[in-house]
SERO-4910 file (N, C-alpha, C, O; in steps of 0.05 Angstrom, whole numbers):
BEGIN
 pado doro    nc1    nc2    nc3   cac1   cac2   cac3    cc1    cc2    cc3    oc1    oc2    oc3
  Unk    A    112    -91   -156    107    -83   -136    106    -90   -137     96   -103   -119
  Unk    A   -120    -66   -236   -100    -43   -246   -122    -31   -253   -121     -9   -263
  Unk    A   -215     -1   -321   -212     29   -311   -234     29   -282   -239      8   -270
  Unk    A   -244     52   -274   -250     53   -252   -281     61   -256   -285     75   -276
  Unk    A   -299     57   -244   -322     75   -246   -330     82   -221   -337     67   -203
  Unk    A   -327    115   -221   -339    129   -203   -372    129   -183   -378    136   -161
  Unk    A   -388    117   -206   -417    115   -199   -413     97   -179   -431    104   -163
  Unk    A   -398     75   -164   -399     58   -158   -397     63   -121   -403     50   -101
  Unk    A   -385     90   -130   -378    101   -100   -404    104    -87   -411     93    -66
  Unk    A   -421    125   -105   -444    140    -95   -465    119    -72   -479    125    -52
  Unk    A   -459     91    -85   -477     77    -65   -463     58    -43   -475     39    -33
  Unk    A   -435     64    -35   -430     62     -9   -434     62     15   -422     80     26
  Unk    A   -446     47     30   -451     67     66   -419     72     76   -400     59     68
  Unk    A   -420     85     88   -400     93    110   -399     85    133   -419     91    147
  Unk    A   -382     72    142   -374     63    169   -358     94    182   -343    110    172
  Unk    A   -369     92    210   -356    110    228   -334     88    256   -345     71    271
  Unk    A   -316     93    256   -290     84    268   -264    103    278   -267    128    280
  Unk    A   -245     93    283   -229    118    296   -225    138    264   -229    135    240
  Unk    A   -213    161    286   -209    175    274   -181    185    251   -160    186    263
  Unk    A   -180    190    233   -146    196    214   -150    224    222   -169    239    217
  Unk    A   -123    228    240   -119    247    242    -88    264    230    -78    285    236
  Unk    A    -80    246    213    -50    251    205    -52    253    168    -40    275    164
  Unk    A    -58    245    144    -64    240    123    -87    268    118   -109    275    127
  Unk    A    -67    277    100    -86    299     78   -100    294     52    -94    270     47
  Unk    A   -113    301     36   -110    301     14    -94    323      3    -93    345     14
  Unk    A    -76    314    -27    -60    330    -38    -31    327    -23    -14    345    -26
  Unk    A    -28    308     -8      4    291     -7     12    277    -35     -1    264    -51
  Unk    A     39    286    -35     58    272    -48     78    262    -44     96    278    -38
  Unk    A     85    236    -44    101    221    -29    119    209    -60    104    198    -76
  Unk    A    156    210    -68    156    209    -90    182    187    -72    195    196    -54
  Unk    A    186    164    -80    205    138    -69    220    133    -94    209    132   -116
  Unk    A    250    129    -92    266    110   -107    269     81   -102    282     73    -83
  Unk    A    255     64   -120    259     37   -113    285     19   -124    291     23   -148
  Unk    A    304     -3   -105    320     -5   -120    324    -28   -107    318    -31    -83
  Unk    A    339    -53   -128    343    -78   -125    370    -90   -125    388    -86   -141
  Unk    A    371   -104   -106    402   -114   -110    400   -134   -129    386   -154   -130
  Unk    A    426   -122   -153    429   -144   -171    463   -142   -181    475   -121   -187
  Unk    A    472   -166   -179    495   -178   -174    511   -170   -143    536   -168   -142
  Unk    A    501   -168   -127    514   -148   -106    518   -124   -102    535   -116    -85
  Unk    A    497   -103   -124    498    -84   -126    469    -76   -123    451    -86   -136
  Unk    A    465    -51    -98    440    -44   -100    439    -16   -120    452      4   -122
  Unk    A    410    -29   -134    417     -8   -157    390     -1   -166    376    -20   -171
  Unk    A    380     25   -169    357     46   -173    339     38   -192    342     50   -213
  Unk    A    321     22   -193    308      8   -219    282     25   -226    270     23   -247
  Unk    A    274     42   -205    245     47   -211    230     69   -190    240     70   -168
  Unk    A    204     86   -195    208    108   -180    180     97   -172    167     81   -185
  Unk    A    172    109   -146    141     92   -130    133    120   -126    151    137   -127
  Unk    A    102    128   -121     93    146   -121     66    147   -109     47    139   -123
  Unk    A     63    154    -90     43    159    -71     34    184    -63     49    200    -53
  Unk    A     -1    188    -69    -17    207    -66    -39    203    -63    -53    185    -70
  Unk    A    -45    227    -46    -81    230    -44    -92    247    -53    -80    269    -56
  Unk    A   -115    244    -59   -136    265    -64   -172    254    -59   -186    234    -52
  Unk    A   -174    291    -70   -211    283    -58   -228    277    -76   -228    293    -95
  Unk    A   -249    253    -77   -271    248    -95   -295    255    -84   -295    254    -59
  Unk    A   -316    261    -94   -341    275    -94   -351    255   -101   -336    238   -110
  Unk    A   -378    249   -100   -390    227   -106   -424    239    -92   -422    251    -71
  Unk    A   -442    236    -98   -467    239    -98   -478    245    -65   -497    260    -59
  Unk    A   -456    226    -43   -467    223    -22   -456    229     -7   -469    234     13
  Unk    A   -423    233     -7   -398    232     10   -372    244    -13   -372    241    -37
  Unk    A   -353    258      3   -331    256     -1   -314    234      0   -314    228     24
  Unk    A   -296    215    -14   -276    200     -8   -250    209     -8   -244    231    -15
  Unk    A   -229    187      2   -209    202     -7   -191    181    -24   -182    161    -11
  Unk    A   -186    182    -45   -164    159    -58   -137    166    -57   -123    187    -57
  Unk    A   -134    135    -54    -99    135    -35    -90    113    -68   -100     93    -77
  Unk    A    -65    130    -77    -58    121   -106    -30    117   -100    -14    131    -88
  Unk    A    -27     92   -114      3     83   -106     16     69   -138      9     45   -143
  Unk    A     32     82   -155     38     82   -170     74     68   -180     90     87   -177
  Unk    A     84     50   -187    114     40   -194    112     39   -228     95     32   -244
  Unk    A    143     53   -231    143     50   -263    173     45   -264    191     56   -251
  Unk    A    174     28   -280    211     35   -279    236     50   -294    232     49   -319
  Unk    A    253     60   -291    259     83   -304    266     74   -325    271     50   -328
  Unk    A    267     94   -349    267     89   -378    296     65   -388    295     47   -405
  Unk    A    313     72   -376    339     53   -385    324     27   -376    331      9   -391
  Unk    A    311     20   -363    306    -14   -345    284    -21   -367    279    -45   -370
  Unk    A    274     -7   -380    241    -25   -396    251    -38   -407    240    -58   -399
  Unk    A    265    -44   -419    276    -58   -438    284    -86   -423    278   -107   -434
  Unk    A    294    -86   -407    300   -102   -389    282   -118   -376    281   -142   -380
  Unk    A    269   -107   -360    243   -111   -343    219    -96   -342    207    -99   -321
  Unk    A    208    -77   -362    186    -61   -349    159    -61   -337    142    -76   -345
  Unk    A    156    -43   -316    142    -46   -293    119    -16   -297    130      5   -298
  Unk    A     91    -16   -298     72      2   -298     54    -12   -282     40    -30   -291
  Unk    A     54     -5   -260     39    -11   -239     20      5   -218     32     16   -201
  Unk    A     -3      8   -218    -26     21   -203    -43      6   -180    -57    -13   -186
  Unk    A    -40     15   -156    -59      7   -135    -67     33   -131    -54     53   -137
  Unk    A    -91     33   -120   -108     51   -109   -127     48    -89   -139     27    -96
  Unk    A   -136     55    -72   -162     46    -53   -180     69    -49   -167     88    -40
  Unk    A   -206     76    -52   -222     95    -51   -236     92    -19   -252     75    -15
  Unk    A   -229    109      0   -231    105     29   -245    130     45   -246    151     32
  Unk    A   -254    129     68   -271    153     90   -244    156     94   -225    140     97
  Unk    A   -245    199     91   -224    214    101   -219    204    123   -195    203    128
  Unk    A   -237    196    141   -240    194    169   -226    179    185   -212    186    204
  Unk    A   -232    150    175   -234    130    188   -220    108    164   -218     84    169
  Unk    A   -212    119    143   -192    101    122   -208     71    113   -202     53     98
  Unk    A   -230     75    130   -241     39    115   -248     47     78   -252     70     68
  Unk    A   -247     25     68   -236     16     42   -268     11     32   -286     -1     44
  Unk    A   -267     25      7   -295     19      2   -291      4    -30   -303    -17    -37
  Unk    A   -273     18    -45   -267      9    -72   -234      9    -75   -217     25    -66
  Unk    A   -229    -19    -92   -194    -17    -91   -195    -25   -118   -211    -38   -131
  Unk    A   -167    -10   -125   -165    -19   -147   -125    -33   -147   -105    -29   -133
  Unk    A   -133    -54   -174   -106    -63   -172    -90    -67   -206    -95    -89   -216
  Unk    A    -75    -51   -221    -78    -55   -250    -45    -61   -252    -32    -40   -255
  Unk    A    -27    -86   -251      3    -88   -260      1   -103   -284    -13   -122   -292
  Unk    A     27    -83   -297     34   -104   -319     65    -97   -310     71    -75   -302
  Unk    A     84   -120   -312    104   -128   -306    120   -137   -324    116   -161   -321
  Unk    A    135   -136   -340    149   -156   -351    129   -171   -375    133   -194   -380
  Unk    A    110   -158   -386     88   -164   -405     67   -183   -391     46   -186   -403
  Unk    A     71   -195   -366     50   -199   -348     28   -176   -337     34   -153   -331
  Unk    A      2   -186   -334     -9   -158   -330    -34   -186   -314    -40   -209   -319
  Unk    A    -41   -165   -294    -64   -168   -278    -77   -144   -270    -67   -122   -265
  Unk    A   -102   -154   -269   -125   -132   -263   -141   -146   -233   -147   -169   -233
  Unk    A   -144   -132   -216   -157   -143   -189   -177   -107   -185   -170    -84   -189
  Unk    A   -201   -118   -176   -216    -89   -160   -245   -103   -143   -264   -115   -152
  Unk    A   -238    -95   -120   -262   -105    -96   -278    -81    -92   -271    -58    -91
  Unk    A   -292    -87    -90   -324    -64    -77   -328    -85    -61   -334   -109    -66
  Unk    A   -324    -65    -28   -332    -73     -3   -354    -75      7   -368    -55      4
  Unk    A   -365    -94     20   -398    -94     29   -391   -103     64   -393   -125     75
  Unk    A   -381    -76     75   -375    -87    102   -399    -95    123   -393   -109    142
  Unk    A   -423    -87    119   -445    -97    130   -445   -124    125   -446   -139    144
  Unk    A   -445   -133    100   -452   -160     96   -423   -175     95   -427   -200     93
  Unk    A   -395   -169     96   -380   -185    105   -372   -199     87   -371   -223     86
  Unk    A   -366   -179     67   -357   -195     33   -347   -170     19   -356   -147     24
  Unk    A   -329   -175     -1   -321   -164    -20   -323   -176    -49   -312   -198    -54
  Unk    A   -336   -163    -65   -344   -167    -93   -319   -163   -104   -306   -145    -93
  Unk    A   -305   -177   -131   -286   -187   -137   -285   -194   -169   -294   -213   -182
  Unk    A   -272   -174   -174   -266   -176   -215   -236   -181   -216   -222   -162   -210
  Unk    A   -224   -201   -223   -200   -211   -230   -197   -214   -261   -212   -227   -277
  Unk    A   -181   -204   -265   -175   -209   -301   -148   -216   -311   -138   -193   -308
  Unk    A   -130   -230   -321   -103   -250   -325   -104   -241   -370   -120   -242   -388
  Unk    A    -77   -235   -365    -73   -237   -406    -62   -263   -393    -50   -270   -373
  Unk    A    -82   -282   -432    -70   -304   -427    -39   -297   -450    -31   -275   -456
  Unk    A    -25   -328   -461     -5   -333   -463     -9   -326   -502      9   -329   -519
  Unk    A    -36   -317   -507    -49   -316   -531    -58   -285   -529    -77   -282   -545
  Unk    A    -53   -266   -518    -61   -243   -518    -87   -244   -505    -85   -227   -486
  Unk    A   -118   -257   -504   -133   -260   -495   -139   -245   -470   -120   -249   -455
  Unk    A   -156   -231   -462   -162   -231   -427   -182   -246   -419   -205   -248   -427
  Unk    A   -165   -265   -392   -195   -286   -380   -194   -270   -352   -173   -262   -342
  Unk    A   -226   -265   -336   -242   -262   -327   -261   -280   -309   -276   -300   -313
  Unk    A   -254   -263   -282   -269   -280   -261   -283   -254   -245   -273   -232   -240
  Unk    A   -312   -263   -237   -323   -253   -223   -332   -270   -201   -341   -293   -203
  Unk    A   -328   -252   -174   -334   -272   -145   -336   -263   -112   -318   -254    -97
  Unk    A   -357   -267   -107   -355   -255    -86   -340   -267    -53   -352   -285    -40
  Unk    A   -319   -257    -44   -312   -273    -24   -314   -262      0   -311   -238      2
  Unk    A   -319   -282     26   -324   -270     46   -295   -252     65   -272   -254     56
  Unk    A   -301   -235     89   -277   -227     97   -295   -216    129   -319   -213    134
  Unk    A   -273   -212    143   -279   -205    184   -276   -182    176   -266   -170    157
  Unk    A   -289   -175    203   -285   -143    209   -256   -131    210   -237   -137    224
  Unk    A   -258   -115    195   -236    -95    195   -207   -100    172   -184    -94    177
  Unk    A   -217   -113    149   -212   -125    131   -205    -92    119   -215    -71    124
  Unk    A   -181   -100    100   -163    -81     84   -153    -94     60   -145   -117     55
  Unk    A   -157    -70     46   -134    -78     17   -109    -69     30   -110    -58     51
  Unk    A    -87    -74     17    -63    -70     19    -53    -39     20    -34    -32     36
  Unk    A    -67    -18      1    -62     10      1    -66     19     27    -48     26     41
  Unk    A    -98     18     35   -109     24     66    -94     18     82    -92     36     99
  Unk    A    -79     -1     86    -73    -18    103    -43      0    109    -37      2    133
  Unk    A    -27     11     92    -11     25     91    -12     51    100      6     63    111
  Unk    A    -31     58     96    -35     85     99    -42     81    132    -28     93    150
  Unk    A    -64     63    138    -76     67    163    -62     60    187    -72     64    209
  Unk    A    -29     45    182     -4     42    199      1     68    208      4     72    232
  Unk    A      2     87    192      5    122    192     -6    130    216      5    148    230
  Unk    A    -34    116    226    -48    133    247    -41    124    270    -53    132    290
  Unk    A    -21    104    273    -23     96    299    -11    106    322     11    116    317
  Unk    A    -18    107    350      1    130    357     25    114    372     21    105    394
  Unk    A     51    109    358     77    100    370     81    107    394     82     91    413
  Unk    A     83    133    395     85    148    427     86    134    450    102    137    468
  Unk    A     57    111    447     44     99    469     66     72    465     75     65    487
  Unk    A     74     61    448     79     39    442    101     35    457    116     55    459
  Unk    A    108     13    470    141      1    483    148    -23    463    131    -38    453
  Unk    A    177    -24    459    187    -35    441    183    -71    436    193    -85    453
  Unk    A    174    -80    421    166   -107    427    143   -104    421    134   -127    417
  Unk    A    118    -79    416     89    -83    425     89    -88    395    107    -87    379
  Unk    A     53    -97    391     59    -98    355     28    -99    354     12   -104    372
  Unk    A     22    -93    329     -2    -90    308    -10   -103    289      5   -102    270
  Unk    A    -30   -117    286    -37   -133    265    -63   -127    254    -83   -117    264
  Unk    A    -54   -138    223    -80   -125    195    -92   -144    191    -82   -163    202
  Unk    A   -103   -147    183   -132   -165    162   -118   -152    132   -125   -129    128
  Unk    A   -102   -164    113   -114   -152     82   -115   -173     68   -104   -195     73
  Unk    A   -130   -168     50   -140   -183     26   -126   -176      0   -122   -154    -10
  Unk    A   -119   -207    -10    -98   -194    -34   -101   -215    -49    -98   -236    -36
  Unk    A   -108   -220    -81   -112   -243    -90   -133   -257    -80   -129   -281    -82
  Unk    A   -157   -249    -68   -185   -255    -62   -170   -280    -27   -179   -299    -15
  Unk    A   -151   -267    -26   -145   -291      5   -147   -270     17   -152   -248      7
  Unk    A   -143   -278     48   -143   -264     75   -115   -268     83   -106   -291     86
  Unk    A   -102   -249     86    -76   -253    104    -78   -235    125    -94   -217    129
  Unk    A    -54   -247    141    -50   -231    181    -26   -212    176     -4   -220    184
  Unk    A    -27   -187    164      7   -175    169     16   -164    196      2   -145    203
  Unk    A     29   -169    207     41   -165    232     62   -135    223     71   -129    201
  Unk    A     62   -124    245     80    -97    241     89    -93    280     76    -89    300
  Unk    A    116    -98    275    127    -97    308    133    -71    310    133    -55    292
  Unk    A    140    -65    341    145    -32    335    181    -40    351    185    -54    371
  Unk    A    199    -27    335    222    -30    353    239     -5    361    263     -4    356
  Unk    A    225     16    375    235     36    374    241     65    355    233     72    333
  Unk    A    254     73    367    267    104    349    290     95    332    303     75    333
  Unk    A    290    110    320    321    110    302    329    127    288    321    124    264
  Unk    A    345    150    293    341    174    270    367    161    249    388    151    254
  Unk    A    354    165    227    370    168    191    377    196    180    376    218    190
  Unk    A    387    187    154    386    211    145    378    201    116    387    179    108
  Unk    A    364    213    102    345    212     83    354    235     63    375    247     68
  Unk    A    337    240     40    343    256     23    330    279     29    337    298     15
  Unk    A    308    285     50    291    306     60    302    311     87    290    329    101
  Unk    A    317    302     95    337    305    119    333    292    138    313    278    139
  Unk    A    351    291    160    358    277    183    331    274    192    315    292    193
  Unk    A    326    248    200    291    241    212    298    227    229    314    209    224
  Unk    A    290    230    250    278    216    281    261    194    272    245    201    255
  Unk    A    260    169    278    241    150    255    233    133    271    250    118    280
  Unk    A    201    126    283    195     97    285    202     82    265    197     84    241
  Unk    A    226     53    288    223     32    272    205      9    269    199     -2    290
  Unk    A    196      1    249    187    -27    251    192    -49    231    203    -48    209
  Unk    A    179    -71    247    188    -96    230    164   -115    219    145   -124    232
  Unk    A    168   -119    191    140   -134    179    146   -168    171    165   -180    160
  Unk    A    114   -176    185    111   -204    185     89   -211    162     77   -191    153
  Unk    A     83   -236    150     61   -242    142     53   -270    151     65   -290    143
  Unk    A     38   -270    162     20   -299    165     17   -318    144      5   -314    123
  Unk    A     28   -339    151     30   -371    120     30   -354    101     11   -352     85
  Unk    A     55   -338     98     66   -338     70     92   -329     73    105   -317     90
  Unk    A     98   -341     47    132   -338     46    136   -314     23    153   -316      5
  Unk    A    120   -296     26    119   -271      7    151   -257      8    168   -251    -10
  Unk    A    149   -253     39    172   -241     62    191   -265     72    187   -287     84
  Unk    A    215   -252     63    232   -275     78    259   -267    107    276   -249    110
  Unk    A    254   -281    116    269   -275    146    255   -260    165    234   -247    160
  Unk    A    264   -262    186    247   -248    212    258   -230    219    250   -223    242
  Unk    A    277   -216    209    282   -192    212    298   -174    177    312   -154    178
  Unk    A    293   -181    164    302   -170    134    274   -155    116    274   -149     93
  Unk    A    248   -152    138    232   -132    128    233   -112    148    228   -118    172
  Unk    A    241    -84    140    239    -63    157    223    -41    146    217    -40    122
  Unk    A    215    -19    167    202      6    152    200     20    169    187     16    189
  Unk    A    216     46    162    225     69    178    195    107    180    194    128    167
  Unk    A    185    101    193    168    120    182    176    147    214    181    143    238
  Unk    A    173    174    199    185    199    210    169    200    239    146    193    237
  Unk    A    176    207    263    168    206    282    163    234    286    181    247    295
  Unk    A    142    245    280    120    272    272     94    267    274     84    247    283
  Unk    A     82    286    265     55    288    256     47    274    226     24    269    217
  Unk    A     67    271    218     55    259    191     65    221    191     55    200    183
  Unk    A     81    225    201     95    189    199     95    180    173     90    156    169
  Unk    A    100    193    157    109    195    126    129    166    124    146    170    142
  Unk    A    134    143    113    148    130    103    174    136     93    172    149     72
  Unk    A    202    131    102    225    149     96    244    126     74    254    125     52
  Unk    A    241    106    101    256     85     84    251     51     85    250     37    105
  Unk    A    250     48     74    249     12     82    274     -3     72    295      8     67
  Unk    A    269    -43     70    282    -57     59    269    -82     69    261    -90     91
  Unk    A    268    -91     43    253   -118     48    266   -146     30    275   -146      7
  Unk    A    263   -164     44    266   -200     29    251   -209     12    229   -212     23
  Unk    A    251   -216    -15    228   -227    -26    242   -254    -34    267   -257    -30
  Unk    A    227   -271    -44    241   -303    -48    263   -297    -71    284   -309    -66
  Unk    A    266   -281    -97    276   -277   -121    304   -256   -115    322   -256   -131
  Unk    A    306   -235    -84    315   -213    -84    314   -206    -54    305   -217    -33
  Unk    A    328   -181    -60    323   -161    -34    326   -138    -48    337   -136    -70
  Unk    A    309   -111    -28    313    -83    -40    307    -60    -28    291    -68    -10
  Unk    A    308    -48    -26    304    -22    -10    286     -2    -31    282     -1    -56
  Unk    A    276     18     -5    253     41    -19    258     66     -7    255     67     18
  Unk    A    266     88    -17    283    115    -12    264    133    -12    249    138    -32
  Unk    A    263    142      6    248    182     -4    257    187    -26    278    179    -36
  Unk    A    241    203    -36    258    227    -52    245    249    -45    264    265    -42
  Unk    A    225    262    -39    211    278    -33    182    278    -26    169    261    -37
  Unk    A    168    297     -7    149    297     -2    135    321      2    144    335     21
  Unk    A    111    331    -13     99    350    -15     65    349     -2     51    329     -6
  Unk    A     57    368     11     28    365     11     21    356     43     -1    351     52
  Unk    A     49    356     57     42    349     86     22    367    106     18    391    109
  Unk    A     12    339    118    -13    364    136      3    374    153     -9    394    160
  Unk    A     23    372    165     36    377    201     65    392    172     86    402    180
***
């Protein structure tokens, strides 16, 4: 596309903001990911997205878990065990704890922020294997604006927006934080488009994704993402540019919908 401690929740405040009216807990969202290689797009790995409810001393949260592994023929090749997570208000989706754990290709990074949105910083544990097995370690606090997101939230909270209203051309922009920077993601809205998917024919807002000074994303129109034009706006399909590739992300199924 990484343990966690629960105590950490209990002393959160809660921000109150609009409302999530679309996102349950106990969704299952199960994606085929797949890369073009030699001119062939081809199935490398399965993505997996879910929610559920945490309890914590003061509040309910809800963690939004986003999971890539790649299928057993590819490890050998490339293997990929990868975990994001963000611990967020059912409500209002702001981001209180994220977590970030990849190992790639025997590369492995560890990233996890605890949000202090009053004070306008996120606390920051980064951890790197060195080239010696070793783990090096940074702790740091960096500042961030209002309405600042990890990358999970940030996904999820595209979900609530209401398209309906939107005319084609209009567009949305995020605050997330990734690698202790601040980036601008842009998300255009370009209309309807029904597909057909593996959960069937969908009616689909389209849109198109930008990032601010970075060349993460390449071309101005080769990031897309098709989400169901319903009550849930479930993610159906995408395809995106990266500097190394291009690749697409498939349904396969989805369980646990609120609508």
């Amino acid at each position: 596309m990484k343990n966690f401690l629960i105590l950490l929740l209990a002393s959160l405040p809660l921000i109150t903001v609009s409302q999530n009216n679309t996102i349950a807990s106990g969704e299952t969202l199960k994606f085929t990911a797949a890369y073009n290689m030699s001119g062939i797009m081809t199935d490398i790995a399965e993505v997996t997205m879910q929610t559920s409810s945490i309890k914590t001393s003061k509040a309910t949260l809800m963690r939004l878990k986003c999971t890539a592994a790649t299928y057993s023929k590819w490890d050998n090749f490339f293997k990929i065990r990868d975990l994001y997570e963000s611990y967020v208000s059912p409500k209002s989706l702001t981001p209180y704890l994220y977590k970030r754990d990849i190992d790639e290709g025997g590369y492995y990074k560890f990233m996890q922020y605890k949000f202090s949105h009053s004070k306008g910083l996120v606390s920051s544990i980064m951890k790197k294997r060195r080239s010696n097995g070793t783990i090096w370690e940074e702790k740091k606090n960096v500042s961030i604006g209002s309405g600042t997101k990890d990358l999970v939230s940030t996904l999820y909270k595209l979900r609530t927006l209401d398209f309906s209203t939107m005319s084609n051309g209009s567009s949305k922009s995020f605050t997330v934080i990734f690698d202790n920077k601040s980036y601008i993601v842009n998300f255009k809205y370009l209309g309807k488009e029904t597909i057909n998917t593996n959960i069937g024919r969908k009616e689909c807002y389209k849109l198109s994704i930008s990032i601010n000074n970075s060349d993460v994303l390449k071309g101005a129109h080769n990031n897309l993402l098709w989400l169901t034009a319903d009550g849930n706006k479930i993610p159906v399909y995408a395809k995106f540019k990266i500097p190394v590739g291009n690749g697409e992300l498939k349904i396969k199924s989805a369980t646990g919908l609120k609508y």
